[in-house]
DSSP file (Angstrom, degrees, kcal/mol; ACC not computed):
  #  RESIDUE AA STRUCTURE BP1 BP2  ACC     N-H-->O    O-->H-N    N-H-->O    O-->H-N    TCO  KAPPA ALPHA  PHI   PSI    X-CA   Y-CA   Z-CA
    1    1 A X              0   0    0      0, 0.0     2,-0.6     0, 0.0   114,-0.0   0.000 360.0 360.0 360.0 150.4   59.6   -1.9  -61.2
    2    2 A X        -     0   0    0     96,-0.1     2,-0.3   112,-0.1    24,-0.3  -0.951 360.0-158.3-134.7 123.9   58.8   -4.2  -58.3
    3    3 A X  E     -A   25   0A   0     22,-5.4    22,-3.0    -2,-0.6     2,-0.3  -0.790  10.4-166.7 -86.3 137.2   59.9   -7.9  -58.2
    4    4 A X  E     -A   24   0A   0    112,-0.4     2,-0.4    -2,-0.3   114,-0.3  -0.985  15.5-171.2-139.5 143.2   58.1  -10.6  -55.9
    5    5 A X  E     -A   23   0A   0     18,-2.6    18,-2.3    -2,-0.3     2,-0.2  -0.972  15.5-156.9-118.5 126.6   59.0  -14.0  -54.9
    6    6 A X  E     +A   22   0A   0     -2,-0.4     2,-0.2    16,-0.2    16,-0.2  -0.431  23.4 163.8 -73.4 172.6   56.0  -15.9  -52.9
    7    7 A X  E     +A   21   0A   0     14,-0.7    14,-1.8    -2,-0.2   113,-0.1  -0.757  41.1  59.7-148.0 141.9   57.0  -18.8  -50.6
    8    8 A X        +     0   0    0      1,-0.4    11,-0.3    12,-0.3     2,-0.2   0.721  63.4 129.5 132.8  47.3   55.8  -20.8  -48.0
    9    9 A X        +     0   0    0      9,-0.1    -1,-0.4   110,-0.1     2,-0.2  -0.786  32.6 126.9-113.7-179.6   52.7  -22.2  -49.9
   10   10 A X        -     0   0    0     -2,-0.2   113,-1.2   110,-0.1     2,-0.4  -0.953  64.1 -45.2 168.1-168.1   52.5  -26.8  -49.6
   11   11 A X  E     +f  123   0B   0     -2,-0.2     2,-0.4   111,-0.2   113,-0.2  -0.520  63.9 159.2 -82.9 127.8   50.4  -29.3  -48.8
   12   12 A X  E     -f  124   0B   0    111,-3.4   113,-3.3    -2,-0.4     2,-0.2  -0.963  30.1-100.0-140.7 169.7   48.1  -29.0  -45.3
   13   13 A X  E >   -f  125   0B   0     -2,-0.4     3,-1.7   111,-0.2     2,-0.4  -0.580  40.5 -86.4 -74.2 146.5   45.1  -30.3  -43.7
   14   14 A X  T 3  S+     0   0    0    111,-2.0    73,-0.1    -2,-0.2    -1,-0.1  -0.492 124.4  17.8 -57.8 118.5   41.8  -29.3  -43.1
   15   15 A X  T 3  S+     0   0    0     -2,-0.4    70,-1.1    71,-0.3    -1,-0.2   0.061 107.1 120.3 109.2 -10.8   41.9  -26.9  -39.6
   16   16 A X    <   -     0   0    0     -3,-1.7    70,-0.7    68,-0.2    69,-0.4   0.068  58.7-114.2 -82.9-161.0   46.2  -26.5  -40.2
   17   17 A X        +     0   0    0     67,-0.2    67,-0.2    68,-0.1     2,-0.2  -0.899  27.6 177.6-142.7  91.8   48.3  -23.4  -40.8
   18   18 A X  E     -B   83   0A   0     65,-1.3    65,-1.7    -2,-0.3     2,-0.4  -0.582   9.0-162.8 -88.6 162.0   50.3  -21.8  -43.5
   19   19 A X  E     -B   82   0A   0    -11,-0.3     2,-0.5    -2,-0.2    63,-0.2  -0.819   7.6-153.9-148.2 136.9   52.1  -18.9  -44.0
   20   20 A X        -     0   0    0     61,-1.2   -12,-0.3    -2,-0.4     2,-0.1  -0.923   6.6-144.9-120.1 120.1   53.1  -17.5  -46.9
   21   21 A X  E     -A    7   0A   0    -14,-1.8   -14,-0.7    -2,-0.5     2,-0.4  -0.349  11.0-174.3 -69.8 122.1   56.0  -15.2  -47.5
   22   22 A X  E     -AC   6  79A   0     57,-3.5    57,-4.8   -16,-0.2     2,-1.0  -0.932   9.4-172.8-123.8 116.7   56.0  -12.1  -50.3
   23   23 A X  E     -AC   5  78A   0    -18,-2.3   -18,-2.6    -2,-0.4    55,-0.2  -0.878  11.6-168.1-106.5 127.4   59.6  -10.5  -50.5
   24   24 A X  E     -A    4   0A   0     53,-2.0     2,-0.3    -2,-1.0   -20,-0.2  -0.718   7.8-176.7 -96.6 153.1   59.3   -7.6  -52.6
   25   25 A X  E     +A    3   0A   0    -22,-3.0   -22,-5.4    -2,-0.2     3,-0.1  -0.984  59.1  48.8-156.8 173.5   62.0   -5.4  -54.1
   26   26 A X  S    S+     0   0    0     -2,-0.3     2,-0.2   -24,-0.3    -1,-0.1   0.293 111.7  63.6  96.6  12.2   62.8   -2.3  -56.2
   27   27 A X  S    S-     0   0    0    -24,-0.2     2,-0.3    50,-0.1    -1,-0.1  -0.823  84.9-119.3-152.7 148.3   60.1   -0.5  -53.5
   28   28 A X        -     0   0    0     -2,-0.2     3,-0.5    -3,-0.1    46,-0.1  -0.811  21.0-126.0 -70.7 105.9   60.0    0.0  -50.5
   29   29 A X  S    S+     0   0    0      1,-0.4     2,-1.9    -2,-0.3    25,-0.1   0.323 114.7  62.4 -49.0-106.3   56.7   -1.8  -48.4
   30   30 A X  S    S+     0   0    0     23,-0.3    -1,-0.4     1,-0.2     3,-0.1   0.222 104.0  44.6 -44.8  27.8   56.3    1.9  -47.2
   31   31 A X  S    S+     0   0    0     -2,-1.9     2,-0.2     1,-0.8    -1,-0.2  -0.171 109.9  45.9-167.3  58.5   55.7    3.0  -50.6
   32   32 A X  S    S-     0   0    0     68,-0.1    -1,-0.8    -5,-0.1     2,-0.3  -0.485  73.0-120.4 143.0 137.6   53.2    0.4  -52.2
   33   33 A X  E     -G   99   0C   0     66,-1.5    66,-5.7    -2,-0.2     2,-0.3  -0.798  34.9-142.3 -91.1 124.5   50.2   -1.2  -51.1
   34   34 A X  E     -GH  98  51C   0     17,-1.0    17,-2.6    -2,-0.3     2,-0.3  -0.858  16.5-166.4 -98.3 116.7   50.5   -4.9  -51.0
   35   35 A X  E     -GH  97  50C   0     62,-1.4    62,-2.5    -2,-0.3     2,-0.3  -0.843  19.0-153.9-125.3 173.2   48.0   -7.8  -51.9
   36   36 A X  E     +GH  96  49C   0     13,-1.8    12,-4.0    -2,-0.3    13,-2.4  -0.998  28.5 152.9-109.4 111.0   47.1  -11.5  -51.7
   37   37 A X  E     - H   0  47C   0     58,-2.0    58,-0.5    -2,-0.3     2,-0.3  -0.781  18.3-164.1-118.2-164.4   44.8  -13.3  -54.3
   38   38 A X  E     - H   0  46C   0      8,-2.8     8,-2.0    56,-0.3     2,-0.4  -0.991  11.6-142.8-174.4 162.8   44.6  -16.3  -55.3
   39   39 A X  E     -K   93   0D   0     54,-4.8    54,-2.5    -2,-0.3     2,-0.3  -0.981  11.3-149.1-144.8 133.6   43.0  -18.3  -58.4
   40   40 A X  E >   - H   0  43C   0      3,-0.9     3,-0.9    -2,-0.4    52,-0.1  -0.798  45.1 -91.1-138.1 126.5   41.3  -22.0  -58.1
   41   41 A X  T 3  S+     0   0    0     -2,-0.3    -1,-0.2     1,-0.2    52,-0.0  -0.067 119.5  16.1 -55.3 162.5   41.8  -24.3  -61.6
   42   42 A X  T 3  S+     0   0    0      1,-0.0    -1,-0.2     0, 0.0     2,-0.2   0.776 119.8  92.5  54.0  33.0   38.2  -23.5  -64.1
   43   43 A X  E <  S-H   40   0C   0     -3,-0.9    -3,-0.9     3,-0.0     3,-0.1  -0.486  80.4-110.9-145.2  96.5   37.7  -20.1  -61.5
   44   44 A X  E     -     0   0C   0     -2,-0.2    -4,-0.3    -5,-0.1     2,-0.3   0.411  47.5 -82.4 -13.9 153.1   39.0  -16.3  -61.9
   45   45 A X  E     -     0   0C   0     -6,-0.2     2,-0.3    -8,-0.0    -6,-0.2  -0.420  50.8-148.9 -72.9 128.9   41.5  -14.9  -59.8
   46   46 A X  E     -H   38   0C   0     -8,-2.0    -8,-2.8    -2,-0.3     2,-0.1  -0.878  20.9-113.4-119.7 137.8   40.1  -13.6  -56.4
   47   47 A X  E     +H   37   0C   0     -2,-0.3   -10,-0.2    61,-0.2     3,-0.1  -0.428  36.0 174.4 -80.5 156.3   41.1  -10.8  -54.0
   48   48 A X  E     -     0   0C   0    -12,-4.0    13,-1.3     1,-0.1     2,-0.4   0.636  62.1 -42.6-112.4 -62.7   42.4  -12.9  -50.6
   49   49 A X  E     -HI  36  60C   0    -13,-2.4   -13,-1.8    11,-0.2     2,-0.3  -0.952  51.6-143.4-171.8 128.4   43.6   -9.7  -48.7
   50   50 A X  E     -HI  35  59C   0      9,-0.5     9,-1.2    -2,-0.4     2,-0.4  -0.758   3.0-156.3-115.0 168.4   45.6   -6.0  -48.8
   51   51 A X  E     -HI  34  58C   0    -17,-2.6   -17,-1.0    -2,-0.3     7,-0.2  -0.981  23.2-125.0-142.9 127.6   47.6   -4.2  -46.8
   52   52 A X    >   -     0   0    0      5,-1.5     3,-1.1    -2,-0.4     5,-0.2  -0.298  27.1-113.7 -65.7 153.8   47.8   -0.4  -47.1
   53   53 A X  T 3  S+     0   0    0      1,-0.2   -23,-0.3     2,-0.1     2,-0.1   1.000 130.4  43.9 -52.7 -61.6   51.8    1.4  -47.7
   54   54 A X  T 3  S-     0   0    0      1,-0.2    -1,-0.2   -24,-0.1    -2,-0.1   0.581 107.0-148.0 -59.0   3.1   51.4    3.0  -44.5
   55   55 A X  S <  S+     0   0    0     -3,-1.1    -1,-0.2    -2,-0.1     3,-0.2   0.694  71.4 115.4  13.5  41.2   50.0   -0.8  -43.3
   56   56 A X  S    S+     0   0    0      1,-0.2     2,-0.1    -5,-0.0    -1,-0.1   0.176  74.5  49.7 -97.0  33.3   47.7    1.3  -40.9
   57   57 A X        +     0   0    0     -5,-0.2    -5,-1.5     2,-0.1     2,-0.2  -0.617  66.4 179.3-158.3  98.5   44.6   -0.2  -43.2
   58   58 A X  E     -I   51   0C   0     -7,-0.2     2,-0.3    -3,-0.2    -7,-0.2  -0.467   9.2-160.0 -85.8 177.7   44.1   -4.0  -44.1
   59   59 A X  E     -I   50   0C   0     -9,-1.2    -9,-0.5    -2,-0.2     2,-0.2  -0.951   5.5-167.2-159.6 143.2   41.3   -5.4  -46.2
   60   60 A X  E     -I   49   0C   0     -2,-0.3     2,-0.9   -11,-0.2   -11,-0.2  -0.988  29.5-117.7-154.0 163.7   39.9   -9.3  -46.3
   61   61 A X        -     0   0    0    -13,-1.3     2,-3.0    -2,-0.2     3,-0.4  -0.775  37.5-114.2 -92.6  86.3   37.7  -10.9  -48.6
   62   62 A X  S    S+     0   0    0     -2,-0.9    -1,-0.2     1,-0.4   -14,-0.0   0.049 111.4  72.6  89.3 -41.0   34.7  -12.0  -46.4
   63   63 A X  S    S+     0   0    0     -2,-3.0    -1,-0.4     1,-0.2   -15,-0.0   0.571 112.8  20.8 -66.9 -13.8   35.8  -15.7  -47.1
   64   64 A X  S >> S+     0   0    0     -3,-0.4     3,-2.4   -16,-0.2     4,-1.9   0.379  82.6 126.8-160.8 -40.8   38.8  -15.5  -45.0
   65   65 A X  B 34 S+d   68   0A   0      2,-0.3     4,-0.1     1,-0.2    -5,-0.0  -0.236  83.3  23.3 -74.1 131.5   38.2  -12.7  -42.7
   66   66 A X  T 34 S+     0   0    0      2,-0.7    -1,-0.2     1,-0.1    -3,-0.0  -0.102 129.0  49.9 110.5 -40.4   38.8  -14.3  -38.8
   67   67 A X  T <4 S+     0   0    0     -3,-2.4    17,-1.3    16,-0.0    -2,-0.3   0.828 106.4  56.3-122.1 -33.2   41.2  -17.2  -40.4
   68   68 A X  E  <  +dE  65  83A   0     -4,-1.9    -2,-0.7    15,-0.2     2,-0.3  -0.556  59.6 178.4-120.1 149.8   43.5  -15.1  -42.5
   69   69 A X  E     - E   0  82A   0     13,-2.9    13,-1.9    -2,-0.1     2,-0.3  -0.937  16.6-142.3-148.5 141.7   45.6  -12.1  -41.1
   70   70 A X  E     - E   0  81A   0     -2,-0.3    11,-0.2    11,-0.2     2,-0.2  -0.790  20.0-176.9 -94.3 161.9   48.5   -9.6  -43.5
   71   71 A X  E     - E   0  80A   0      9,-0.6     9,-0.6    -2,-0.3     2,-0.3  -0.670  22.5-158.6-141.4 158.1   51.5   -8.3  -42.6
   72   72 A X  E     - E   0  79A   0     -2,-0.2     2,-0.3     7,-0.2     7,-0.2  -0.902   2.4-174.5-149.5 149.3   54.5   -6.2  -43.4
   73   73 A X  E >>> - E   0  78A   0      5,-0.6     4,-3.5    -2,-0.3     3,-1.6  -0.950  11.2-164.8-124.5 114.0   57.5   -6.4  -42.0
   74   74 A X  G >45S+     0   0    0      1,-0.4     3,-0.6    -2,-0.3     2,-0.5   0.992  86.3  60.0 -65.3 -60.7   60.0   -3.4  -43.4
   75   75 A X  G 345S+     0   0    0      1,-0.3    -1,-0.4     2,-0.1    -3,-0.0   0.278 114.0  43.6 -74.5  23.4   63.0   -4.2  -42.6
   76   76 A X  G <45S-     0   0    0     -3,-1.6    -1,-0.3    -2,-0.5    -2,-0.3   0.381  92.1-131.3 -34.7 -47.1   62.3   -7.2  -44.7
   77   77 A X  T <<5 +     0   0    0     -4,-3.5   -53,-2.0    -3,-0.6     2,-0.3   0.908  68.9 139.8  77.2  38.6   60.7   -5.9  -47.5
   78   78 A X  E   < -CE  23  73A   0     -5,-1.2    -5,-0.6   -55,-0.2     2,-0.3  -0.925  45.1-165.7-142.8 118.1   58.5   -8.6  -46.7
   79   79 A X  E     -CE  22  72A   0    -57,-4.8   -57,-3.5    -2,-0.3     2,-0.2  -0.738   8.9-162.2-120.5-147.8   54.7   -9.6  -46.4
   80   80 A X  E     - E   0  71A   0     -9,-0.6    -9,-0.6    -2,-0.3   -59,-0.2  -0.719  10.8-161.0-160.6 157.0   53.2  -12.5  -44.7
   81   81 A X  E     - E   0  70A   0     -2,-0.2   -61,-1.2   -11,-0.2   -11,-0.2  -0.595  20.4-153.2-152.0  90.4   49.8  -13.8  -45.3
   82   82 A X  E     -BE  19  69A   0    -13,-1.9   -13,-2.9   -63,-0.2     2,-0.3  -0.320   8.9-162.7 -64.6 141.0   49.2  -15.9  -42.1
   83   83 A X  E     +BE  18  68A   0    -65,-1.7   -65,-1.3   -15,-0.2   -15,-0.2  -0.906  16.8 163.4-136.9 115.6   46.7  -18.6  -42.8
   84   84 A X        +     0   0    0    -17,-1.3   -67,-0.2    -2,-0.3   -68,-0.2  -0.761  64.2  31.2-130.1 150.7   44.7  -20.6  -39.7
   85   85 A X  S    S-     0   0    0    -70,-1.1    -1,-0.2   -69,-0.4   -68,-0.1   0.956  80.7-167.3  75.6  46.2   41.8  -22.5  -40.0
   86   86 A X        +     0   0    0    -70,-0.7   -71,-0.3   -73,-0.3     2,-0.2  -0.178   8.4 178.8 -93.8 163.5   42.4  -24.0  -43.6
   87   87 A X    >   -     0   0    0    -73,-0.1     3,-1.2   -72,-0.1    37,-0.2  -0.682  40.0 -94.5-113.6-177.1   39.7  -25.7  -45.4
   88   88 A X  G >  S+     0   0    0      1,-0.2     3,-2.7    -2,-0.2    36,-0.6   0.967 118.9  56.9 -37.6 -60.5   39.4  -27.4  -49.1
   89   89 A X  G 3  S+     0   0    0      1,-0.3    -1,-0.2    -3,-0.1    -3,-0.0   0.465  86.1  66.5 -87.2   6.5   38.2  -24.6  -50.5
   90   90 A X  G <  S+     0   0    0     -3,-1.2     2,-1.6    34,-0.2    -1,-0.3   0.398  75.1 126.1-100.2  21.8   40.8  -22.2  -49.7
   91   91 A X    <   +     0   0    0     -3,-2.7     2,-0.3    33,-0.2    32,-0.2  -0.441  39.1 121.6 -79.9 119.5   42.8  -24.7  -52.3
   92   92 A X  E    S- L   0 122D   0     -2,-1.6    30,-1.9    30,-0.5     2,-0.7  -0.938  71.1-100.5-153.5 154.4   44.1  -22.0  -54.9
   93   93 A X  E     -KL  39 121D   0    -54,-2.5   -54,-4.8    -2,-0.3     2,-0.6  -0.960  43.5-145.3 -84.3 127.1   47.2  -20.8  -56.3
   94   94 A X  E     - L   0 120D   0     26,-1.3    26,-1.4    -2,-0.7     2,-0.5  -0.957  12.3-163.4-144.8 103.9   48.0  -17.7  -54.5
   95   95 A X        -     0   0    0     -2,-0.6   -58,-2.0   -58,-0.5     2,-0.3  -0.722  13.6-143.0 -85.2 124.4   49.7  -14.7  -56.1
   96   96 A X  E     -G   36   0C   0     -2,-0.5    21,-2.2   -60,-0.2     2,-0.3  -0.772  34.1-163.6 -75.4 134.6   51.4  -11.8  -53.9
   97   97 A X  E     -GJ  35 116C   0    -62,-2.5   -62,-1.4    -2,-0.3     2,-0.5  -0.863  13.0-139.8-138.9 155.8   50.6   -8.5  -55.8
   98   98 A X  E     -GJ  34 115C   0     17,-3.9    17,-0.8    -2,-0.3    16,-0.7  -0.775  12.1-178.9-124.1 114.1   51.8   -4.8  -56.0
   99   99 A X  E     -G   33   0C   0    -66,-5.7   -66,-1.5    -2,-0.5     2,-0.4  -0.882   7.1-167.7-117.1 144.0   50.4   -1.2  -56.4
  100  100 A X        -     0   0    0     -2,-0.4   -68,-0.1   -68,-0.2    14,-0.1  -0.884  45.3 -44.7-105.2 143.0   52.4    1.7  -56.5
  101  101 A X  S    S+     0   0    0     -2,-0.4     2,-0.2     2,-0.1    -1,-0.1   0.164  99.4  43.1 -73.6-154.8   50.0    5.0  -56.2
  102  102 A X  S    S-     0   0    0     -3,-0.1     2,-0.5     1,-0.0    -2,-0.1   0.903  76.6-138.3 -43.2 165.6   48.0    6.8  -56.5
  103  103 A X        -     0   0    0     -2,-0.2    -2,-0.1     1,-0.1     4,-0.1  -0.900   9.4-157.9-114.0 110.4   45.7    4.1  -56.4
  104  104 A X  S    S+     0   0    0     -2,-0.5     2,-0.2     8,-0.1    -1,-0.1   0.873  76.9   4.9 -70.0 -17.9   42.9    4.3  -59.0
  105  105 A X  S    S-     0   0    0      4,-0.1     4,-0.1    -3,-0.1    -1,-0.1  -0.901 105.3 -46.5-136.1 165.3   40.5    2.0  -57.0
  106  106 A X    >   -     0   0    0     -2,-0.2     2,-2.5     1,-0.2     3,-2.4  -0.075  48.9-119.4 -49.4 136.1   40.4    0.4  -53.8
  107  107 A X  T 3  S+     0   0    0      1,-0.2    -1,-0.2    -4,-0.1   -48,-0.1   0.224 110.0  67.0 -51.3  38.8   43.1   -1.4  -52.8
  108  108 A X  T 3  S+     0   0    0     -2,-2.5     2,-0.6   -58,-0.1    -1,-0.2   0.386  81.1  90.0-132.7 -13.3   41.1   -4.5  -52.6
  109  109 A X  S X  S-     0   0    0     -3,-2.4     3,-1.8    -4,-0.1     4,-0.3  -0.823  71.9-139.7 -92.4 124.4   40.4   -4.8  -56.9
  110  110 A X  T 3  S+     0   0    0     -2,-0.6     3,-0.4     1,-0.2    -1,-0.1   0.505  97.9  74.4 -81.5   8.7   42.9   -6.6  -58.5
  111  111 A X  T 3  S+     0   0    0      1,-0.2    -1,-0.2     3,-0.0    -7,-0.1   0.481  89.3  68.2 -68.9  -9.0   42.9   -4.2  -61.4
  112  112 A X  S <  S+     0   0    0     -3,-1.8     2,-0.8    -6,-0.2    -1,-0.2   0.475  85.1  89.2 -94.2 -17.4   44.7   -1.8  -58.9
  113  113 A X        -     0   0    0     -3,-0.4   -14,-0.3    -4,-0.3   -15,-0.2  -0.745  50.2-176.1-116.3 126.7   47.7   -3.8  -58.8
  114  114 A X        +     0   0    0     -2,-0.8     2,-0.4   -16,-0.7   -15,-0.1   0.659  60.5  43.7 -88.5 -11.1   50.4   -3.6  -60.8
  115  115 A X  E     -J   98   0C   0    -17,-0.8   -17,-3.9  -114,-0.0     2,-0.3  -0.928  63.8-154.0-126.2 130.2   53.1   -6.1  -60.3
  116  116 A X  E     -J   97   0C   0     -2,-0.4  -112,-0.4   -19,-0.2   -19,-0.2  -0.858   7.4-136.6-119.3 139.6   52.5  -10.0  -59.8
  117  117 A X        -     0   0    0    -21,-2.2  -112,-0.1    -2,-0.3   -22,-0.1   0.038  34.0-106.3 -72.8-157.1   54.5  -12.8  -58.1
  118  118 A X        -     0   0    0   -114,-0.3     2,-0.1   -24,-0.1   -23,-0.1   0.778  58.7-129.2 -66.6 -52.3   54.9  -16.2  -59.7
  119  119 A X        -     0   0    0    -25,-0.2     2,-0.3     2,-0.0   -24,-0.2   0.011  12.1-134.8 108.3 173.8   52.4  -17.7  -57.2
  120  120 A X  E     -L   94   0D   0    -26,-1.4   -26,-1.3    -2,-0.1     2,-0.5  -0.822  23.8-118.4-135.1-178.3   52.8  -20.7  -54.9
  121  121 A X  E     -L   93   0D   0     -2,-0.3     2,-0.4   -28,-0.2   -28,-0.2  -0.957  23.2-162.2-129.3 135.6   49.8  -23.7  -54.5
  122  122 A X  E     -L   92   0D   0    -30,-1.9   -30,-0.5    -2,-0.5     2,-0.2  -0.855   5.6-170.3-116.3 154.5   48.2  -24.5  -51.5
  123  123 A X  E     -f   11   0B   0   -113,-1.2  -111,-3.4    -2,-0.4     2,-0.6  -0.846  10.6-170.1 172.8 111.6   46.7  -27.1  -50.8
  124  124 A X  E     -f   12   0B   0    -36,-0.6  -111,-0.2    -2,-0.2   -33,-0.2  -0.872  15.1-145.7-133.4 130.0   44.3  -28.6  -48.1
  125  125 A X  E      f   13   0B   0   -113,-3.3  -111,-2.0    -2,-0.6   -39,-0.0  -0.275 360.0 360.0 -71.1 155.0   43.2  -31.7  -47.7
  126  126 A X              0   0    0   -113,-0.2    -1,-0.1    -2,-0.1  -113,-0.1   0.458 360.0 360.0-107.0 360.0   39.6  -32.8  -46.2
């Protein structure tokens, strides 16, 4: 079993900066591949960004890639989804997610992950 608590999601501007905190536990980041989606009222849940167990392999969803960067920090147990360069449309509820392997598909499908945070809301104004 893996528990996650997001933080660090709130209110910003269009062009501002979030970053949002996933502390995982009952695995080890080195042992689980780590994601970011995130899910926009009346729209399906969408991959934001992963980060491989070994975190020598990120992934971003084309929308993001340039303005978004993941993280891991281990001795935290901790990821990060740094967020620059906001606009409206990245206003979503944003889940931190987990898969433990083997992985049956790319780490970048959200069918791949097995464990979900709560989520937190962002939100940027135009």
């Amino acid at each position: 079993q893996v528990q996650l608590v997001e933080s660090g999601g709130g209110l910003v501007q269009a062009g501002g900066s979030l970053r949002l905190s996933c502390a995982a536990s009952g695995r080890t980041l080195n042992s689980i591949a780590m994601g970011w989606f995130r899910q926009a009222p009346g729209l399906e849940r969408e991959f934001v960004a992963s980060i491989s167990y070994s975190g020598g392999a990120t992934y971003y969803a084309n929308s993001v890639k340039g303005r978004f960067t993941i993280s891991g920090d281990n001795a935290k147990n901790t990821v990060f989804l740094q967020m620059n360069s906001l606009k409206s449309e990245d206003t979503a509820v944003y889940y931190c997610a987990a898969a433990v392997p083997p992985f049956r598909k790319p780490i970048y499908s959200l069918d791949v992950f097995d464990y979900w945070g709560q989520g937190t809301q962002v939100t940027v104004s135009s």
